[in-house]
C-alpha positions in Angstrom: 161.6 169.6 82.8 163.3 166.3 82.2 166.3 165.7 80.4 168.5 162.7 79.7 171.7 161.8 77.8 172.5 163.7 75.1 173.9 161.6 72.4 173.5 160.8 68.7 171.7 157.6 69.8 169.1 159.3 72.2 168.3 161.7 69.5 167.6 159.1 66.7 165.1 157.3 69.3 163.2 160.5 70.2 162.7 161.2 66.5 161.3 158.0 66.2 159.1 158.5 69.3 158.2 162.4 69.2 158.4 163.9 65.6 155.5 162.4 63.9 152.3 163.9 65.9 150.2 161.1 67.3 147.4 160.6 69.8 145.2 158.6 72.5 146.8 154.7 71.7 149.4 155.8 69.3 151.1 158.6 71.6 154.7 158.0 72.5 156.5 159.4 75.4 159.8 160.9 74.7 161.6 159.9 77.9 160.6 156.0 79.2 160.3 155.0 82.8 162.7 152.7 82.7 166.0 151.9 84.0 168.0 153.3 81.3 166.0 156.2 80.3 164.6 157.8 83.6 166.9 159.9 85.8 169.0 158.0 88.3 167.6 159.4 91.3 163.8 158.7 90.2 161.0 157.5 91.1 158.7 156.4 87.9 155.8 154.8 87.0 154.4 153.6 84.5 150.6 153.6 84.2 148.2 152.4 81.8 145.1 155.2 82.2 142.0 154.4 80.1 141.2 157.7 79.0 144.3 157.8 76.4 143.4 153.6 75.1 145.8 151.9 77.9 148.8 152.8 76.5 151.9 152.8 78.5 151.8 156.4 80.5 155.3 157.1 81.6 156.3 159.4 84.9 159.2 160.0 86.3 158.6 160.7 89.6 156.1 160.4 92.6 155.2 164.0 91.6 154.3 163.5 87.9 152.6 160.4 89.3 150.1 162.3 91.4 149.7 164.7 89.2 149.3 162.8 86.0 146.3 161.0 88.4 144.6 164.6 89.2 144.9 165.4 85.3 143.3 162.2 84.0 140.6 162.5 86.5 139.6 165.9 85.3 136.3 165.6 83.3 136.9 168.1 80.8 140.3 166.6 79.8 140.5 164.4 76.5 143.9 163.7 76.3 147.2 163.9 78.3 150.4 163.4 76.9 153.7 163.2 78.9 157.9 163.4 78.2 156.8 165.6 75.1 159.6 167.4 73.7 160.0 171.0 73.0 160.7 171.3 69.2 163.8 172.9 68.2 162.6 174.7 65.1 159.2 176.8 64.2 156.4 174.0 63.8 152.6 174.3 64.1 150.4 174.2 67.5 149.5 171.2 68.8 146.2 171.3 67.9 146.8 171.4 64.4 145.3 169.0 62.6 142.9 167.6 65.2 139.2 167.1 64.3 138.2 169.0 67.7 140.5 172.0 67.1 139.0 172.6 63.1 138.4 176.2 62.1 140.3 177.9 65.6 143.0 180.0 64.8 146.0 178.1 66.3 149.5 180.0 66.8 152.6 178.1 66.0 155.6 177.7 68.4 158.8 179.6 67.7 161.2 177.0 68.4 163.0 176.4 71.5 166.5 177.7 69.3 165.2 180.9 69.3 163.5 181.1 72.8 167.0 180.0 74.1 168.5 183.0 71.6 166.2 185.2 73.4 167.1 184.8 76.8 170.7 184.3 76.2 170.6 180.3 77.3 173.0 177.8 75.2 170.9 175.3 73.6 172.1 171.4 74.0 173.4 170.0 70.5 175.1 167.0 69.6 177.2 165.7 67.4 176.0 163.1 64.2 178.2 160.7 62.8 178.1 161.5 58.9 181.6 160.4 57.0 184.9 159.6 58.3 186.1 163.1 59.4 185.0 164.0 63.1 185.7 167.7 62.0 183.4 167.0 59.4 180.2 166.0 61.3 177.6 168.3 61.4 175.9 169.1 64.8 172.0 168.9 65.6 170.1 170.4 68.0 169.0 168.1 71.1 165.4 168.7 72.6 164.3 170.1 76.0 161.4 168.3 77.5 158.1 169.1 79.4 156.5 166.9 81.7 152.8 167.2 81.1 150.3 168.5 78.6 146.8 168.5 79.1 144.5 168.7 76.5 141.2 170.5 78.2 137.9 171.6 76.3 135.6 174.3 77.7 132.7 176.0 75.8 134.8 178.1 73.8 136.5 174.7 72.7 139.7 172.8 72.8 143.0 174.0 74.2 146.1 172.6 75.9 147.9 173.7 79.0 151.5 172.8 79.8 152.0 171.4 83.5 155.7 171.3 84.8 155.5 169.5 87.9 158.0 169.2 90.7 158.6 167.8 94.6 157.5 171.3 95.5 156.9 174.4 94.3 159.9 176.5 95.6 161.8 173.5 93.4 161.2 175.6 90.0 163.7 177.9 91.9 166.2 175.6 93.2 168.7 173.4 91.6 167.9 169.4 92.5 169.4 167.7 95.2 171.2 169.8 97.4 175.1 169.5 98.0 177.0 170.9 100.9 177.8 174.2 99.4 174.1 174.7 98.4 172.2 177.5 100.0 168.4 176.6 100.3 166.9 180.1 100.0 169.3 180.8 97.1 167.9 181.5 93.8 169.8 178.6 91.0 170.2 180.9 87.4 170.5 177.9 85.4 167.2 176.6 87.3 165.4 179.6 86.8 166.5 179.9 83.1 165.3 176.4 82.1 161.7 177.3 83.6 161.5 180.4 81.8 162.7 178.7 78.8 159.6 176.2 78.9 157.2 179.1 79.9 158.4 181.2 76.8 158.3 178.4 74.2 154.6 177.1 75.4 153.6 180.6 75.4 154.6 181.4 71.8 151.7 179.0 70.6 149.1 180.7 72.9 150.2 178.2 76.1 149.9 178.8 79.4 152.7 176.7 81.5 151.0 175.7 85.1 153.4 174.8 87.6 152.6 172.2 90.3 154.4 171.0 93.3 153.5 167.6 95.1 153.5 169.9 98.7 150.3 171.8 96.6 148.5 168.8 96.8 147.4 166.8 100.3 148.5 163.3 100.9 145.1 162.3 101.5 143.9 163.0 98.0 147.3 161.6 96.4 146.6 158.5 98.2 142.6 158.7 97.1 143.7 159.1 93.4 146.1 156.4 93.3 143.1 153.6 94.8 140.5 154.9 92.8 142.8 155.0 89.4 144.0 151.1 89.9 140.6 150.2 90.1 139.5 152.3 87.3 140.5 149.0 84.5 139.3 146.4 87.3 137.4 144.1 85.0 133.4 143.9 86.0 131.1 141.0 85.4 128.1 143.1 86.6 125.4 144.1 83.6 124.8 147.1 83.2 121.5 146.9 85.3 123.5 145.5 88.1 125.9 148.3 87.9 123.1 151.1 87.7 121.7 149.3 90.8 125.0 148.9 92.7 126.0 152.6 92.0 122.4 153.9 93.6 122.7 151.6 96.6 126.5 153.6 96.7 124.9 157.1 96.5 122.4 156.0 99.4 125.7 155.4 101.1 127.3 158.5 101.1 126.8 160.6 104.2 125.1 157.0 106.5 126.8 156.6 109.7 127.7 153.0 108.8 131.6 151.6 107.2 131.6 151.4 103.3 132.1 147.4 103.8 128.7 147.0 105.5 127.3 148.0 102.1 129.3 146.4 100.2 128.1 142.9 101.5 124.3 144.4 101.2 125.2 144.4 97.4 126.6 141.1 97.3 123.5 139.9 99.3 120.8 142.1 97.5 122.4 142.4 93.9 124.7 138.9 93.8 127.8 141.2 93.1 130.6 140.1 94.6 132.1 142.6 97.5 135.1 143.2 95.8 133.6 143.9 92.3 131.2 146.1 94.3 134.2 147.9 95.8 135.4 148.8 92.1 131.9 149.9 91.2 132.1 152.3 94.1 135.9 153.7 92.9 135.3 153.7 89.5 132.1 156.0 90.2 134.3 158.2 92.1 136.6 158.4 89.8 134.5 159.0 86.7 132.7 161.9 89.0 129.0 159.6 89.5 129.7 159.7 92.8 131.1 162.4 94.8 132.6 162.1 97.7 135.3 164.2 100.4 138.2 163.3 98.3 140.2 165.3 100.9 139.7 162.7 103.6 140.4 158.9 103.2 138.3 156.6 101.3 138.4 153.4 103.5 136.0 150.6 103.3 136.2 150.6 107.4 134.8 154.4 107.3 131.9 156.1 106.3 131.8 157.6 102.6 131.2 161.3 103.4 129.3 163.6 101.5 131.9 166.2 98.8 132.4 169.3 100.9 135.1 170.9 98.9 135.5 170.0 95.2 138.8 168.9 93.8 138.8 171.0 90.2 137.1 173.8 92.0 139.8 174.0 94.5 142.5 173.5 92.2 140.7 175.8 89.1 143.1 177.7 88.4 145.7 174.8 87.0 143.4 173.9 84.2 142.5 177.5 82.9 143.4 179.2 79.9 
């Protein structure tokens, strides 16, 4: 759950950013990765993922990084938004209003004042500068934030799960960096209030909050998503028979004892696309599932492409449900 400075100036720019509902293209994030937004100790990104119109995708660590990648590869998502905040008064589901979610019955979020009432947490505020008297300024409520919401569709239609995401998964239990006095197995309150605080508001619009540590998923298929996602924009001079020709010589591929570059230069030779453009063909495939290959294992143009044995979003199911 990130969170950064709370002050009259922060607030005014998420309400610009996060109040009006928007989507695809026009989505905002609430917390930029950026210098003077993202935590200190941070590692963000900032992405630009085709399937919500190349707009700037902001995450603020390795984790949310990865992640982000194994949600935007998921075929039955249509839409990921990131940094959203949690609204501090009642307001309507976030489905409401959307041309795919018409006719559902949606439940609307009690707001996170009240979930914080609930539990007995103090909810941030801040002070607004209205008139000369200090004493005089009224205070506003300051917004929590989640990290990731993905908006999934299955047959009995559209529906949104809330992904908090973290270094590892005992981290929803433990405070952040440890200090000298910390005790690793210990239980943080305040940690474990915050989490249940997300859970408890996402759950009062009919949400189910997914957590996900980076130590869930194998370096091998981190480092798969990243190559095949940076080549999922490479620009392609092929036709589109070239490409449906380039993709079957690919799927011949998969499973030969013979390095990925050896048919990579049969394309170029065969189907005059150049090796590196066939190379993006090949990731872009994977990526957008018309090819499928051990994601598990690493995809090197010096190996062998081998066959799927264990599917990602079969392994990992149980993230993306209901």
């Amino acid at each position: 759950m990130a969170q950064f400075k709370i002050t009259e100036a922060r607030l005014r720019t998420i309400k610009q950013r996060q109040w009006k509902d928007r989507w695809g293209s026009d989505y905002v994030a609430g917390i930029w990765a950026d210098p003077k937004e993202a935590p200190g100790i941070s590692t963000g990104s900032i992405l630009r993922p085709a399937k919500v119109g190349l707009r700037e995708f902001h995450t603020l660590s390795s984790a949310e990084t990865f992640a982000s990648l194994l949600v935007l590869m998921h075929p039955n998502c249509w839409e990921v938004q990131e940094q959203r905040i949690m609204y501090p008064l009642p307001r309507p589901h976030l489905l409401f209003g959307h041309p795919r979610a018409s006719g559902l019955p949606l439940k609307q979020f009690a707001g996170s004042i009240e979930i914080a009432d609930r539990l007995g947490l103090k909810h941030p505020k801040v002070r607004i500068r209205l008139g000369p008297k200090p004493q005089d300024w009224p205070i506003a409520p300051f917004p929590y934030f989640s990290d990731l919401l993905a908006y999934m569709e299955d047959a009995q239609g559209p529906y949104v799960v809330n992904i908090s995401v973290k270094s590892k998964l005992s981290d929803f239990r433990r405070k952040g960096p440890k200090t000298s006095r910390s005790r690793a197995n210990e239980d943080d309150p305040g940690t474990v209030a915050r989490q249940q605080l997300e859970e408890n508001y996402y759950a009062s619009a009919g949400i189910r909050t997914q957590p996900i540590g980076r130590d869930q998923m194998p370096d091998d298929l981190c480092w798969n998503l990243r190559d095949l996602f940076l080549d999922d924009t490479y620009p392609l001079e092929a036709t589109d028979a070239q490409r449906r020709e380039v993709i079957e010589i690919w799927r011949d591929a998969i499973g030969r004892d013979l390095p990925a570059y050896v048919f990579a230069r049969k394309i170029a030779s065969k189907c005059g696309v150049p090796e590196r453009e066939a190379t993006a063909i090949l990731r872009q495939s994977i990526w957008r599932r018309d090819l499928r290959v051990d994601l598990f294992r690493p995809i090197l143009m010096t190996d062998p492409l081998r066959p799927e044995v264990d599917d990602v979003f079969v392994r990992f199911a149980a993230w993306f449900s209901r």
